[in-house]
GULUMDO-901466 format. One record per atom (N, C-alpha, C): x, y, z; chain; atom name; residue in one letter. Coordinates in Angstrom, 3 decimals. Layout:
N
[node [X, Y, Z], 'A', 'CA', 'A']
...
This chain:
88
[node [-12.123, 21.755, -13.854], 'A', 'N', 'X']
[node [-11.944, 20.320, -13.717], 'A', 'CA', 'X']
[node [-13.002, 19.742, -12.784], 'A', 'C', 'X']
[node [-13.169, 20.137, -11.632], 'A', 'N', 'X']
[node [-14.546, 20.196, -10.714], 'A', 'CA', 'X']
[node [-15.796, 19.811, -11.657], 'A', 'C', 'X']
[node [-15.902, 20.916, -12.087], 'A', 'N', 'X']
[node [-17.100, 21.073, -12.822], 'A', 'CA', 'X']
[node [-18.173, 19.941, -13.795], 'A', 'C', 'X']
[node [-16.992, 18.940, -13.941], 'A', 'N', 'X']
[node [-17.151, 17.192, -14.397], 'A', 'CA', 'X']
[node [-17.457, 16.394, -13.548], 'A', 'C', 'X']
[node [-17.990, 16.401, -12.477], 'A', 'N', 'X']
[node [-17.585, 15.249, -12.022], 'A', 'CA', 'X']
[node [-17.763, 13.451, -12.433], 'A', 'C', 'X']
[node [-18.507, 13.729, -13.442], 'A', 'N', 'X']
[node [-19.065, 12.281, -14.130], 'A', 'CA', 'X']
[node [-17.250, 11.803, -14.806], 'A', 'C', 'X']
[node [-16.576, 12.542, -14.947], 'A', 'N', 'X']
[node [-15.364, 12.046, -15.703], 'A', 'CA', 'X']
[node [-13.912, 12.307, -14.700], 'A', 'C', 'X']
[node [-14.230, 12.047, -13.377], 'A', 'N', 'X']
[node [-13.366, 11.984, -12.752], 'A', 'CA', 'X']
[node [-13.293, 10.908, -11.141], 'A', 'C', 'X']
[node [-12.543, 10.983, -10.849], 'A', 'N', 'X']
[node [-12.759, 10.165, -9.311], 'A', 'CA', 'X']
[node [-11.696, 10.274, -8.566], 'A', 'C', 'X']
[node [-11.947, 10.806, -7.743], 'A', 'N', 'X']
[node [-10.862, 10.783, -6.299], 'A', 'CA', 'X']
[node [-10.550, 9.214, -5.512], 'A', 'C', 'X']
[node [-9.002, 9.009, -5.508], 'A', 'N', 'X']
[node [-8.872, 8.095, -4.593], 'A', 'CA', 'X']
[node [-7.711, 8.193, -3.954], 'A', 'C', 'X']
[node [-8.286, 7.650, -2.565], 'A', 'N', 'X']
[node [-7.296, 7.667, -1.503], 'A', 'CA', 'X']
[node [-6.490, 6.657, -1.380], 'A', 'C', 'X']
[node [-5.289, 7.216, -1.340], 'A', 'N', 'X']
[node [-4.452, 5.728, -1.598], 'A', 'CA', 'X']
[node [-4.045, 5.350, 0.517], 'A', 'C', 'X']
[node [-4.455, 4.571, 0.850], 'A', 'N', 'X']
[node [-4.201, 3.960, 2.540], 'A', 'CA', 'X']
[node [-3.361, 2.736, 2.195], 'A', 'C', 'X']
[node [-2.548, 2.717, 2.822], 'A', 'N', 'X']
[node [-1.845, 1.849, 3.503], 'A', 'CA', 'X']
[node [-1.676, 1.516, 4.811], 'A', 'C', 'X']
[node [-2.489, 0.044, 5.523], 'A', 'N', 'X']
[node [-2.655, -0.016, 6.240], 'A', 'CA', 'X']
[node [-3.605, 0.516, 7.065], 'A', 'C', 'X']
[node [-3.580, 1.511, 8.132], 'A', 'N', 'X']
[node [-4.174, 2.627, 9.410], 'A', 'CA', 'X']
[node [-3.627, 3.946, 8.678], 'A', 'C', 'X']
[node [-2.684, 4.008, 7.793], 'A', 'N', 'X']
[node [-2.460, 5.598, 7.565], 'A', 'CA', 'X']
[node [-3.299, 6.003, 6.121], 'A', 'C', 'X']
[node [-2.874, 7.323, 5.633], 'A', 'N', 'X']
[node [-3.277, 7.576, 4.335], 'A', 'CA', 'X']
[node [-2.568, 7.965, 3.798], 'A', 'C', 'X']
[node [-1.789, 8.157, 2.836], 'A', 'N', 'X']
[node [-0.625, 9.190, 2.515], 'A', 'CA', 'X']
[node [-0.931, 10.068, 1.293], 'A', 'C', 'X']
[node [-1.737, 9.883, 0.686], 'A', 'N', 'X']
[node [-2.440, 11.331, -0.190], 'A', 'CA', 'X']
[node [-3.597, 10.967, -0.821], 'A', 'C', 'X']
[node [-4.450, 11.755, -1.879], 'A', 'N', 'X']
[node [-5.407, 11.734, -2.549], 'A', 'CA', 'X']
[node [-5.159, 11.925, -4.137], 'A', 'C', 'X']
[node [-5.571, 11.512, -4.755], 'A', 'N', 'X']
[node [-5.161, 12.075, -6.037], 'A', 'CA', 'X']
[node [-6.067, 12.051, -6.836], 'A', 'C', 'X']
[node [-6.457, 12.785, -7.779], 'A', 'N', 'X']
[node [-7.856, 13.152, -8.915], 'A', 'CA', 'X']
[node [-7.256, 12.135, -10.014], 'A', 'C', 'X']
[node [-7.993, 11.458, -10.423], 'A', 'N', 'X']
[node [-7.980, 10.373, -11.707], 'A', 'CA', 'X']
[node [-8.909, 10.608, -12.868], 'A', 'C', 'X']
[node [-8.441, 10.927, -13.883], 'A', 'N', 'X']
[node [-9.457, 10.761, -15.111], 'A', 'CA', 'X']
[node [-10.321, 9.547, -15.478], 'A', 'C', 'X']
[node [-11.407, 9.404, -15.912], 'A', 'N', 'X']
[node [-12.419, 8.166, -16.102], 'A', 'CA', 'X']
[node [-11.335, 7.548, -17.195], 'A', 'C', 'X']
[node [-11.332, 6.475, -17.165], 'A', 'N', 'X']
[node [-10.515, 6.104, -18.770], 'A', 'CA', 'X']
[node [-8.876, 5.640, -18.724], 'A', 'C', 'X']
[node [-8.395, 6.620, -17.968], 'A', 'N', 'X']
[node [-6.913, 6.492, -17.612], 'A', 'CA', 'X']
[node [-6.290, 5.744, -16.512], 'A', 'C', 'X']
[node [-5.437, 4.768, -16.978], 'A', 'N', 'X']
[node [-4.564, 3.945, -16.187], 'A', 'CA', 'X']
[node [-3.617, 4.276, -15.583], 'A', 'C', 'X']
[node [-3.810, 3.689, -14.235], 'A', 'N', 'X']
[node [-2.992, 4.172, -12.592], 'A', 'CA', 'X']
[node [-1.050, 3.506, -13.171], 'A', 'C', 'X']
[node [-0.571, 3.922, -12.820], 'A', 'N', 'X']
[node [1.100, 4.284, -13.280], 'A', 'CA', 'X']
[node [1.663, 3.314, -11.796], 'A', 'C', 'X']
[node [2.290, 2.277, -11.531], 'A', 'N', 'X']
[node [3.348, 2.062, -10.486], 'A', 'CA', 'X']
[node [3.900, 3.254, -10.156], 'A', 'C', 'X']
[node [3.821, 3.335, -8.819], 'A', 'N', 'X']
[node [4.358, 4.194, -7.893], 'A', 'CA', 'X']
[node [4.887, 3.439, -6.577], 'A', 'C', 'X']
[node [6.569, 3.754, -6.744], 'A', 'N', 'X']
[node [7.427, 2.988, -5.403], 'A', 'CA', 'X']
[node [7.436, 3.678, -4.770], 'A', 'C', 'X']
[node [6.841, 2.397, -3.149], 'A', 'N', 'X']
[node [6.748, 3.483, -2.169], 'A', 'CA', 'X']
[node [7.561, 4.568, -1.732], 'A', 'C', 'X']
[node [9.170, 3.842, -1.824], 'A', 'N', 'X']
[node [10.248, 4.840, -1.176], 'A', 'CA', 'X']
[node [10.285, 6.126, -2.440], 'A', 'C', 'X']
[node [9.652, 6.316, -3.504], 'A', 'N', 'X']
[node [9.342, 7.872, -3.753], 'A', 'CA', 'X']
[node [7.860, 8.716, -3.363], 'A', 'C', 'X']
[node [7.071, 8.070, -1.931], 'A', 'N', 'X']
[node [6.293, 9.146, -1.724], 'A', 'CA', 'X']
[node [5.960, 8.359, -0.151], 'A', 'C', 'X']
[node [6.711, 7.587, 0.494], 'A', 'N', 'X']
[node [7.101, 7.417, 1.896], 'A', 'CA', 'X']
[node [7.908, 7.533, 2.522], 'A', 'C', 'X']
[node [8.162, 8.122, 3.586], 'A', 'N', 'X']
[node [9.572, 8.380, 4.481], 'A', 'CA', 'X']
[node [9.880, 6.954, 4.770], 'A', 'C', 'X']
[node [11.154, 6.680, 5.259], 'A', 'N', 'X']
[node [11.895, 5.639, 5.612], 'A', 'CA', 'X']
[node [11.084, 5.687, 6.998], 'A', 'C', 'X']
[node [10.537, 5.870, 7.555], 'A', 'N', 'X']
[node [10.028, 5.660, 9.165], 'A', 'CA', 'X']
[node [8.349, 4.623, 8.577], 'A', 'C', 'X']
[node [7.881, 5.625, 7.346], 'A', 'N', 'X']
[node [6.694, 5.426, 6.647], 'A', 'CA', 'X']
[node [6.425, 3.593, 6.630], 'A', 'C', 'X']
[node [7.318, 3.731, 5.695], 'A', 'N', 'X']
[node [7.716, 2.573, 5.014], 'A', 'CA', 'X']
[node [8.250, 1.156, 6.412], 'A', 'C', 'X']
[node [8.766, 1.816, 7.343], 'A', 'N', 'X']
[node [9.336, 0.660, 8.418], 'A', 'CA', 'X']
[node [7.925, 0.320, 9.061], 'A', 'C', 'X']
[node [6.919, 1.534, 9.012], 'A', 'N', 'X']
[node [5.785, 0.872, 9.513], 'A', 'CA', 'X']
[node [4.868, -0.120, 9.410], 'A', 'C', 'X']
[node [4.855, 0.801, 7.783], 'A', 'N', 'X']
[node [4.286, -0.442, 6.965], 'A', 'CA', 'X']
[node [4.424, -1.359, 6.976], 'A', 'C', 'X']
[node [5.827, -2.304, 6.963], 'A', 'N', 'X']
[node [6.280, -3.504, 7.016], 'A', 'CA', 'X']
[node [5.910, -4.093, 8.373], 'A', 'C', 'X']
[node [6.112, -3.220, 9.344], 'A', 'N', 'X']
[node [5.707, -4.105, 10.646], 'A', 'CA', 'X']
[node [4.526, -4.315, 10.910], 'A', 'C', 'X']
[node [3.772, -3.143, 10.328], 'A', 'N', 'X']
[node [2.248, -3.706, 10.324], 'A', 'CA', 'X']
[node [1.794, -5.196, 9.785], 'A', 'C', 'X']
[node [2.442, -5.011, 8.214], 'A', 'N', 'X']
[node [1.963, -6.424, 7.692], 'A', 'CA', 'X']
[node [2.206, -7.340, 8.672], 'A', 'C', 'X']
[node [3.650, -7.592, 8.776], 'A', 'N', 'X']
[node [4.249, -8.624, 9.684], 'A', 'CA', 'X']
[node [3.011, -9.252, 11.103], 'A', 'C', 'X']
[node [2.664, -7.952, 11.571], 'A', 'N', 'X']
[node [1.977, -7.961, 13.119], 'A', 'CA', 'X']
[node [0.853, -8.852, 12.104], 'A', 'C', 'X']
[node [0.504, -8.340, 11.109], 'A', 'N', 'X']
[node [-1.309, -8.574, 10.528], 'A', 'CA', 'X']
[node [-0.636, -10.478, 10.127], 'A', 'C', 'X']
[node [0.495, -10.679, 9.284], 'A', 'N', 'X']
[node [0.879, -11.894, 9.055], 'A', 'CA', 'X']
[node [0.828, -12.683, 10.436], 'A', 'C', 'X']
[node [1.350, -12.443, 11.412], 'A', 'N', 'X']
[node [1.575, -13.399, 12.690], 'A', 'CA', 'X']
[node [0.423, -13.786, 13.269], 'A', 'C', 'X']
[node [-0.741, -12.899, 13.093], 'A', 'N', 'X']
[node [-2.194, -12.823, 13.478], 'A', 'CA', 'X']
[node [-2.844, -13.190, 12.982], 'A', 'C', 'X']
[node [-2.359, -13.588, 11.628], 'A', 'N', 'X']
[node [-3.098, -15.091, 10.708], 'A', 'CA', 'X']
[node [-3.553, -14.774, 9.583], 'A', 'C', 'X']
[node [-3.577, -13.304, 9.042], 'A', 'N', 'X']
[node [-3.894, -12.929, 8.093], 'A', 'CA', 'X']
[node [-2.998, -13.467, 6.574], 'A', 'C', 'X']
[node [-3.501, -13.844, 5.589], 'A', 'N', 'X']
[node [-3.051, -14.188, 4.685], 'A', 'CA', 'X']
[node [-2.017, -12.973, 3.429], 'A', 'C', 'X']
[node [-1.130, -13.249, 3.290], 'A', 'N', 'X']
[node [-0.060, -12.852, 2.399], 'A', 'CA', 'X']
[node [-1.386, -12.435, 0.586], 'A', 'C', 'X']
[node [-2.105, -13.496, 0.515], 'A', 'N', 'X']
[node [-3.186, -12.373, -0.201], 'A', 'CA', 'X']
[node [-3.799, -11.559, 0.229], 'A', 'C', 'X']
[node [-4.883, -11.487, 1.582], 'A', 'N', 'X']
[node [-5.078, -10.507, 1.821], 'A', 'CA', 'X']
[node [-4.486, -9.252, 2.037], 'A', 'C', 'X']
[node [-3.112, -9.617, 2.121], 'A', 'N', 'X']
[node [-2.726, -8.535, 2.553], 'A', 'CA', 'X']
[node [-1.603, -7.478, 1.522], 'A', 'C', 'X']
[node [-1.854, -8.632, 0.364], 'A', 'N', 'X']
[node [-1.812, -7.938, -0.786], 'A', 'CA', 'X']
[node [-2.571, -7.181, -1.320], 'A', 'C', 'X']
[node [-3.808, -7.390, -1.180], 'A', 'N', 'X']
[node [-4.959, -6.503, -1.406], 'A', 'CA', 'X']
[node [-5.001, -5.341, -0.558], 'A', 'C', 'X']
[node [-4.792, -5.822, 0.639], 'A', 'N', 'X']
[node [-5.238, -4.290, 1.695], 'A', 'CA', 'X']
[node [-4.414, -3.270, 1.228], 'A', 'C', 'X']
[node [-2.648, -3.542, 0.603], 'A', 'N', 'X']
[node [-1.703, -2.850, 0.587], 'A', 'CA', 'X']
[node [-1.219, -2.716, -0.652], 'A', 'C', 'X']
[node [-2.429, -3.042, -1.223], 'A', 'N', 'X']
[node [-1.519, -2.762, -2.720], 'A', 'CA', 'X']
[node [-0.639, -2.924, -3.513], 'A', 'C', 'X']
[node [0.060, -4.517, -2.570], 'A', 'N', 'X']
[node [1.291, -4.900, -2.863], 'A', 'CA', 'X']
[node [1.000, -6.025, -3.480], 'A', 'C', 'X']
[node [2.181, -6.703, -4.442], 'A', 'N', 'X']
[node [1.579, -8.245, -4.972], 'A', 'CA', 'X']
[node [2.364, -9.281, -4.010], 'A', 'C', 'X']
[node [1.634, -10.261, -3.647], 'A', 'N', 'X']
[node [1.891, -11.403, -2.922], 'A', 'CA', 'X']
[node [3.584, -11.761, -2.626], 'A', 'C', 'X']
[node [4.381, -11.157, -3.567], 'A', 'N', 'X']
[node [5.430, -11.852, -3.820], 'A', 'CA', 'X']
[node [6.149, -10.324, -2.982], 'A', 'C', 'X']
[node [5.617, -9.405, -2.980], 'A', 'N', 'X']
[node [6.204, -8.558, -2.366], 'A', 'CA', 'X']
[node [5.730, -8.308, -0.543], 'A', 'C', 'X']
[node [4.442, -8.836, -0.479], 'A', 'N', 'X']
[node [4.644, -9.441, 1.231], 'A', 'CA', 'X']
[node [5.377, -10.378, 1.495], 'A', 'C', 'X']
[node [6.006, -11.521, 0.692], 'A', 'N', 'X']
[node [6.390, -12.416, 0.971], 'A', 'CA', 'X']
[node [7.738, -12.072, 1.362], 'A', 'C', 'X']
[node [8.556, -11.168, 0.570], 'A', 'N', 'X']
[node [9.291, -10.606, 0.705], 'A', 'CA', 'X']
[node [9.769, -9.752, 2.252], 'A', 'C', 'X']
[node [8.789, -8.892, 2.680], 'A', 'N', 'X']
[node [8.176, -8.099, 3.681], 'A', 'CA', 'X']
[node [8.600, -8.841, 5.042], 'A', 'C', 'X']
[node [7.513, -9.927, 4.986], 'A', 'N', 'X']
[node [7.674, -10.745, 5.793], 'A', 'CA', 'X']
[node [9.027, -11.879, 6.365], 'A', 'C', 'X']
[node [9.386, -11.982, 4.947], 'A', 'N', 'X']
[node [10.930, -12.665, 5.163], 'A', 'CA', 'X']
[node [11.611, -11.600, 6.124], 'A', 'C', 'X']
[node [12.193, -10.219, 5.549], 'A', 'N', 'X']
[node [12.690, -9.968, 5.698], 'A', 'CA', 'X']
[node [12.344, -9.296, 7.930], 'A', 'C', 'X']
[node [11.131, -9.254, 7.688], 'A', 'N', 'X']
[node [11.121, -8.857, 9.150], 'A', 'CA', 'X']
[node [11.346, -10.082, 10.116], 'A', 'C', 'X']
[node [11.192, -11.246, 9.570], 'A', 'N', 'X']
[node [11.217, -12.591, 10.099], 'A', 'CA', 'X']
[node [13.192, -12.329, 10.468], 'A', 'C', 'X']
[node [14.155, -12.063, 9.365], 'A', 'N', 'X']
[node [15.188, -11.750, 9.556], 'A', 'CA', 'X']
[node [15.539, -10.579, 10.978], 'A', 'C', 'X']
[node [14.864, -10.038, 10.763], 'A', 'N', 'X']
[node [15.171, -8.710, 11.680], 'A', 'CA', 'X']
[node [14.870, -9.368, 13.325], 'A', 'C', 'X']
[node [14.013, -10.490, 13.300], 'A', 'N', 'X']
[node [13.709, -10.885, 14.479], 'A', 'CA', 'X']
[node [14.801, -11.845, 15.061], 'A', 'C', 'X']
[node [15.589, -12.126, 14.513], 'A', 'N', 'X']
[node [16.376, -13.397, 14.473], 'A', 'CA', 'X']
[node [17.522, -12.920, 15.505], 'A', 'C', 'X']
């Protein structure tokens, strides 16, 4: 499989400051939804959210930070509600 490399590509999937794995991709083939809570711990995942939150309060935009995280807009929005709750 090595031995190709013109028909393959490694990518690191980061969230945020962490990384949580690598995975080999075929040229051609389409990336599959993957929820976080099946390949993040519950500690993982609480980080994540507070990160955004910290990155939201600091002025960063709910798109950007859909992009950084791979998430769609409607799911920081979400994120953010809900840590906005937790502060209350």
């Amino acid at each position: 499989m090595l031995n190709n490399l013109s028909s393959c590509n490694i990518l690191t999937e980061f969230y945020g400051s962490f990384c949580i794995k690598s995975i080999e991709i075929e040229e051609g083939k389409n990336l599959k939804y993957i929820n976080a809570n099946n390949v993040l711990s519950d500690d993982m995942i609480k980080d994540r959210n507070n990160e955004i939150f910290q990155k939201y309060n600091e002025g960063m935009t709910a798109r950007k930070l859909s992009l950084m995280y791979y998430l769609s807009e409607q799911s920081i929005r979400r994120i953010i509600s809900e840590q906005n709750r937790l502060c209350l």
